[in-house]
N, C-alpha and C positions, 0 to 999 in steps of 0.2 A: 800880303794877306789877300786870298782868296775871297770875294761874297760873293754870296749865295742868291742866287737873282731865278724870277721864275720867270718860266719858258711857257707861258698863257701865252700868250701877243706870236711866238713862231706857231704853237697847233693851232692857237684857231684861225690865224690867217687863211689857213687851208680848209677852213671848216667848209664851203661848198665845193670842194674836191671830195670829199669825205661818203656823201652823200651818195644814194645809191644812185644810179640814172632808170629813166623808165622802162629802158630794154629790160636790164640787169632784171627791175622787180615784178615785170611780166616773166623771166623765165624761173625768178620763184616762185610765181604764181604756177607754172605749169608743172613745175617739179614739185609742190605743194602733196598729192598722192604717195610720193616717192618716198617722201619723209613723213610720212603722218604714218605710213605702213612698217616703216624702219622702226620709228618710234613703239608704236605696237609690238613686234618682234622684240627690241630690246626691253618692252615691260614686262611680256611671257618669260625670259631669259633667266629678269633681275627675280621674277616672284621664286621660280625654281632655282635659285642660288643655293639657298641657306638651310635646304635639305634638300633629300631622297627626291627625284623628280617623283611622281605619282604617271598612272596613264594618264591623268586631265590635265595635267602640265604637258606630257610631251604633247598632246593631241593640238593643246593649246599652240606650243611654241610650232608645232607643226604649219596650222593652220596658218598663224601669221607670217612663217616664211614665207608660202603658198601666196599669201595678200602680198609681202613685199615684192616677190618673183613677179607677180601676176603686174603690178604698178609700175615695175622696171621695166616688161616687155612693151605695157599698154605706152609709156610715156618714148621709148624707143622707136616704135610703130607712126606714135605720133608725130616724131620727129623727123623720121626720115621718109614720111608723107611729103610734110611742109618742105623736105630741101629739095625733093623729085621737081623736074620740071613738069610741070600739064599734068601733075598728076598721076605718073608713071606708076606708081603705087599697084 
């Protein structure tokens, strides 16, 4: 006969593996725009699902791509600032 035993005591042994480390949550700090403008985009998407887009939907859905493109170059620019040596930027 098999029992049934729980497995608490193996995950949380690992409970501060788990945890994020400070790099990790600075670079969701900086990619923070990234996703806040995605998020946008995907609520223009979802309001135009369930009918006919209208032109204030696409204009909308327009504009917030326009925000994500615009967040993905700015956060790009930013990044390969900080890897340039001296600033070669």
């Amino acid at each position: 006969m098999s029992h049934i035993v729980t497995v608490r005591d193996a995950v949380t042994a690992f409970a501060d593996w788990i945890e994020p480390t400070d790099a990790e949550l600075d670079a969701i700090e900086q990619e923070m725009p990234v996703i806040m403008a995605d998020v946008d985009l995907l609520d223009a998407q979802i309001i135009a699902l369930d009918r006919i887009p209208t032109e204030l939907d696409n204009r909308r859905i327009r504009r917030a791509r326009n925000r994500a493109l615009a967040a993905r170059i700015d956060l790009a620019n930013r990044t390969a600032a900080a890897t340039l040596p001296a600033g070669a930027a």
